[in-house]
C-alpha positions as CSV (number, residue, x, y, z in Angstrom):
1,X,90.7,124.8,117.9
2,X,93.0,123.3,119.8
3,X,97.2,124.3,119.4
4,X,99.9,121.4,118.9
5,X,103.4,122.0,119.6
6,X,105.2,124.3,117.7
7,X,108.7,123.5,116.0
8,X,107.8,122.4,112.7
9,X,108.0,125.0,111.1
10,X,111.7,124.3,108.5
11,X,109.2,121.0,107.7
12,X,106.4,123.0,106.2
13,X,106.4,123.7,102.2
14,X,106.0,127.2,101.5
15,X,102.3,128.5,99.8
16,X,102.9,128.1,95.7
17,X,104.8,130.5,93.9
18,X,105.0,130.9,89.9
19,X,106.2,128.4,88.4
20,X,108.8,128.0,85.4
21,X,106.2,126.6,83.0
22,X,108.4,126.0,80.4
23,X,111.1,124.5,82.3
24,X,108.9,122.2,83.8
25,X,106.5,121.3,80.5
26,X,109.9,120.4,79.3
27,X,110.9,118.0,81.6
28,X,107.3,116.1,81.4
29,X,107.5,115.7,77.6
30,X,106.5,112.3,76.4
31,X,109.2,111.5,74.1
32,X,106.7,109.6,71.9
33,X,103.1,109.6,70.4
34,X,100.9,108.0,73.0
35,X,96.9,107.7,72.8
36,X,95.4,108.8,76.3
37,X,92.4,108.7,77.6
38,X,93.0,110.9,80.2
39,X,93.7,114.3,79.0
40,X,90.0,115.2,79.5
41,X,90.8,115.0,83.1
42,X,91.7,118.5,84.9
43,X,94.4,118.9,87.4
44,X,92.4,118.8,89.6
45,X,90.4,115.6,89.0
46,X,93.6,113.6,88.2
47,X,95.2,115.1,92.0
48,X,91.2,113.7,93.4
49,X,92.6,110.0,93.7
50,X,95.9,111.2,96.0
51,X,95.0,111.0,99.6
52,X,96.2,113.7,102.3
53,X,96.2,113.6,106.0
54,X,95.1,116.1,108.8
55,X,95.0,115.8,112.3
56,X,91.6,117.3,114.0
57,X,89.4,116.8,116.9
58,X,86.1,114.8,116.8
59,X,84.3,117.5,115.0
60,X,86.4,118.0,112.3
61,X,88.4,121.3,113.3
62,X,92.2,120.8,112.5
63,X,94.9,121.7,115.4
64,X,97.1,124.4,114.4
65,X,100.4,125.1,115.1
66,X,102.2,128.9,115.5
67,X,103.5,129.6,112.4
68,X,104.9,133.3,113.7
69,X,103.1,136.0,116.0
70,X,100.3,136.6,113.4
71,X,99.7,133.2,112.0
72,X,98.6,130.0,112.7
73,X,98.5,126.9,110.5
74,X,97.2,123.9,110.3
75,X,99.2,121.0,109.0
76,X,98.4,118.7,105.4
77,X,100.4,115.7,105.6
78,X,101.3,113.6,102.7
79,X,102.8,110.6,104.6
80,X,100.1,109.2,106.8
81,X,103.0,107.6,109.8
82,X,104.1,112.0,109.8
83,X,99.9,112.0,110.8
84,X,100.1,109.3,112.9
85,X,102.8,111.1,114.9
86,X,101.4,114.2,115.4
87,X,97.8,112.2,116.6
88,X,99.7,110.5,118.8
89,X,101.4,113.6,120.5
90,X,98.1,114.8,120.4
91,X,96.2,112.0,122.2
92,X,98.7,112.0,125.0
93,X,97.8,115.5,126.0
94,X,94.5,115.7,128.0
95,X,92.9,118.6,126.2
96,X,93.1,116.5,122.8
97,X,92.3,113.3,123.6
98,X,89.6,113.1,121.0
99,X,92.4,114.1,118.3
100,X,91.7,111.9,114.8
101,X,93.1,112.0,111.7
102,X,91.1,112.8,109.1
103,X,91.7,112.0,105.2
104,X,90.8,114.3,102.6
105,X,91.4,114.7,99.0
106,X,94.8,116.6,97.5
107,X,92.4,118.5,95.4
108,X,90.7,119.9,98.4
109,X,93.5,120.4,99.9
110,X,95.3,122.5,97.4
111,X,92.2,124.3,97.7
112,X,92.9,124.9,101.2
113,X,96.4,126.1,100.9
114,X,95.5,128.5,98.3
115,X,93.0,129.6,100.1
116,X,93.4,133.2,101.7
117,X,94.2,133.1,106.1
118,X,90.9,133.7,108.1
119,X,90.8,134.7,111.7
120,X,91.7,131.2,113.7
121,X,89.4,132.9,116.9
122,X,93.1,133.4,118.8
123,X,94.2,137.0,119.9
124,X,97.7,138.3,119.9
125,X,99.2,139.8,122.8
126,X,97.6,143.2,121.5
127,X,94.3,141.5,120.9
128,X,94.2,141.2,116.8
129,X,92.9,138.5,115.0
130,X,95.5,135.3,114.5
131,X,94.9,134.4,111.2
132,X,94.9,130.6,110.3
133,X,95.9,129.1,107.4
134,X,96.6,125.5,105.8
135,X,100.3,124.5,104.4
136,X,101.7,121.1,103.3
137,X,104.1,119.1,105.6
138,X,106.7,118.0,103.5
139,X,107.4,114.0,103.6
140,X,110.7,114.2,105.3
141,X,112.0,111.3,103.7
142,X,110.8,112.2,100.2
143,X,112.2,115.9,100.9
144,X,115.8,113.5,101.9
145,X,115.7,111.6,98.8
146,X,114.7,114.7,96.7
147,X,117.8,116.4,97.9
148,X,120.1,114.4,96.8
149,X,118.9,113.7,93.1
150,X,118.9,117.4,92.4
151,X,121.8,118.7,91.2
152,X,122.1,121.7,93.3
153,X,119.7,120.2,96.0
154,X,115.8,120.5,95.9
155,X,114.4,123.7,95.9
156,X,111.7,123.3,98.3
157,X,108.1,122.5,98.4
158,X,106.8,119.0,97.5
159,X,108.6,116.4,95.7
160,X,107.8,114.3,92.8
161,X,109.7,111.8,91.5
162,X,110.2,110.5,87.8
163,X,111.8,107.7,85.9
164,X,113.3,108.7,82.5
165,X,111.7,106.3,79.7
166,X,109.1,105.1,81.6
167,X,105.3,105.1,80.5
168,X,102.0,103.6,82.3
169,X,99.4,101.8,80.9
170,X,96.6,101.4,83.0
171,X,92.5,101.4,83.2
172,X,93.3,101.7,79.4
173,X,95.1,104.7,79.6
174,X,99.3,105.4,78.9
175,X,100.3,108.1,81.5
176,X,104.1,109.5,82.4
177,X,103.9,108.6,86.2
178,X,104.9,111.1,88.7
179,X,105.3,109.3,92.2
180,X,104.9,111.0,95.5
181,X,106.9,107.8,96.9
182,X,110.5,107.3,95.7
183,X,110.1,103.7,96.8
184,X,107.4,103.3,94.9
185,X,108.6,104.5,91.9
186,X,111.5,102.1,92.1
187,X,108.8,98.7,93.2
188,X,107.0,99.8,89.5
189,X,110.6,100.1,87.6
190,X,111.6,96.5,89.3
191,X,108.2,95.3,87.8
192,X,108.4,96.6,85.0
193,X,112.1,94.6,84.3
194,X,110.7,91.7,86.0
195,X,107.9,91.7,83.1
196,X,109.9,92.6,80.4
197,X,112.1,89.5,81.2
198,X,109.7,87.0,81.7
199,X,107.8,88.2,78.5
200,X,111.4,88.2,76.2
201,X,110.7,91.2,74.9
202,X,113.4,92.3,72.4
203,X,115.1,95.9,71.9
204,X,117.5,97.1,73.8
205,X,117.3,95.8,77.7
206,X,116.1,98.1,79.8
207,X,118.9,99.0,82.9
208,X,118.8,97.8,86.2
209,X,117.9,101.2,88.0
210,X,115.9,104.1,86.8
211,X,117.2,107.9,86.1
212,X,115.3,109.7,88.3
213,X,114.5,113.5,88.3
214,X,112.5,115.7,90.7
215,X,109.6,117.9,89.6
216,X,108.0,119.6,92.2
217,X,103.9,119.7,92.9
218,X,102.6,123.2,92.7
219,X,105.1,123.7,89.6
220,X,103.4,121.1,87.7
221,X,99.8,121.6,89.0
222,X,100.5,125.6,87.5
223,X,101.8,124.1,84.5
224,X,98.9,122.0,83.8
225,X,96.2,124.7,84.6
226,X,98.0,127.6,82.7
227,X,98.6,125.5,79.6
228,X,95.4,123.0,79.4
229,X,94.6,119.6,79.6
230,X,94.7,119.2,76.4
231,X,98.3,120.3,75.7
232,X,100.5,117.7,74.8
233,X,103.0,118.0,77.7
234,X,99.9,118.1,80.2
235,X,97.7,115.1,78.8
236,X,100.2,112.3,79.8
237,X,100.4,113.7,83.4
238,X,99.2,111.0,86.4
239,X,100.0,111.2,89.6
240,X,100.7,108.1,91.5
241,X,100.4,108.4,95.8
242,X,102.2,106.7,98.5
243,X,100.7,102.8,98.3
244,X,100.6,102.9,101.7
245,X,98.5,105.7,102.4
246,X,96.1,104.7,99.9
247,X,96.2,101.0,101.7
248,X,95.1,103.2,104.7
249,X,92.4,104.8,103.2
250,X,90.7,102.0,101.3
251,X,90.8,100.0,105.1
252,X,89.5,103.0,106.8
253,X,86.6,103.2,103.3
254,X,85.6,99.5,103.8
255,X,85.5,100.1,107.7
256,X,82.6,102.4,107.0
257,X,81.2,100.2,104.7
258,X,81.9,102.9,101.7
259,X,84.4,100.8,100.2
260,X,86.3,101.4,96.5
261,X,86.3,99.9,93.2
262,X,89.7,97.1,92.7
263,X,91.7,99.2,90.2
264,X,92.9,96.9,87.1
265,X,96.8,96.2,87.3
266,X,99.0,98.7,85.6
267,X,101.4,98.1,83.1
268,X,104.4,99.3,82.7
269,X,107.0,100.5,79.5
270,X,110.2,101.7,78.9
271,X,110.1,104.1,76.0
272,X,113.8,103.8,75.0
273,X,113.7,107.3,73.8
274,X,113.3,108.6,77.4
């Protein structure tokens, strides 16, 4: 195990806390009866299609970076250019050359940051253990945009971004979409009018930009585990990941011949209720 540069540390979301479940269930209310097809699906399963990014050497063991004295960590990120520029740091330094990036799951990696430190094989200057232990780097322009939508500033951890009214059909399912990706959520609300207009559908027209309000991840993960899948305020729940680290990962799939299945184009609604 191999140490990066330190000075990251402000950028790395703190392990999850308790969260305010009813606070948050309250937020994520569908405002109308939806059929779902999803609400079998744990947290966890619905978190297995958002890719994550960690920077290792050839055999799969992460760098780390000095958290304090006692701690090292080794760094999740959500935005794969964030990976890409801490592999590049890391290929410019002789010693970790063979750095890659390596994609994983945000299921397992949940798993990881919950997961208790372990000894990272580094001694202190008194000779104990250095204990290692994953943590999410926060998108920094997600964390930007996040900041100034909440009303007394975002909290901390990592962001999630939602559009008041908006509903998600797709694969036969109606979801309320929480984006990782700001910009994304705005692409799928300036689809979504684009549709509506070409279709002439009636009611009241729907506005030009969304309302957007910021959940954050571990706050609704813990809501969704603590009060079921089959809860009404946990059922409509999908997460939607940065397109373009999911572009990544289906090139770097089909590179090793693994490939994935060509998802069926989403649909998208604007429940007037909000």
């Amino acid at each position: 195990v191999v140490t990066s540069p330190s000075g990251t540390s402000s950028s790395i979301a703190p392990p999850p806390s308790e969260a305010t479940i009813s606070a948050v269930a309250d937020a994520l209310r569908p405002r109308a009866a939806m059929a779902v097809a999803n609400q079998q699906k744990s947290a966890m399963q619905r978190l297995s299609a958002v890719p994550t990014f960690m920077v290792t050497n050839a055999t799969g063991q992460p760098y780390l970076t000095p958290l304090d004295s006692n701690y090292q960590v080794g760094l999740i990120f959500f935005d794969v250019s964030e990976a890409e520029e801490m592999h590049k740091e890391m290929v410019s330094q002789p010693t970790s050359a063979d750095a890659k990036i390596l994609p994983m799951t945000l299921d397992k990696a949940i798993q990881m940051v919950r997961a208790r430190p372990t000894p990272s094989g580094a001694k202190d200057a008194e000779g104990k253990d250095v204990l290692m232990c994953f943590r999410f780097f926060v998108p920094q322009r997600q964390k930007a945009h996040a900041n100034g939508l909440a009303k007394d500033g975002f909290k901390g951890g990592i962001p999630l971004f939602r559009a008041r009214g908006m509903t998600i059909e797709k694969n036969g399912e109606t979801i309320v979409p929480l984006f990782f990706d700001k910009d994304d959520l705005e692409a799928a609300w300036k689809t979504m009018c684009d549709d509506a207009r070409k279709e002439g559908r009636g009611g009241d027209p729907i506005p030009s930009r969304p309302q957007v309000d910021v959940e954050e991840l571990f706050d609704v993960v813990e809501m969704m585990e603590q009060l079921g899948t089959r809860h009404p305020d946990v059922k409509y729940i999908g997460f939607f990941p940065p397109q373009k680290s999911v572009s990544i990962l289906d090139q770097a799939q089909q590179g090793q011949g693994t490939g994935t299945a060509k998802p069926q184009p989403a649909k998208m609604h604007m429940n007037p209720k909000g």
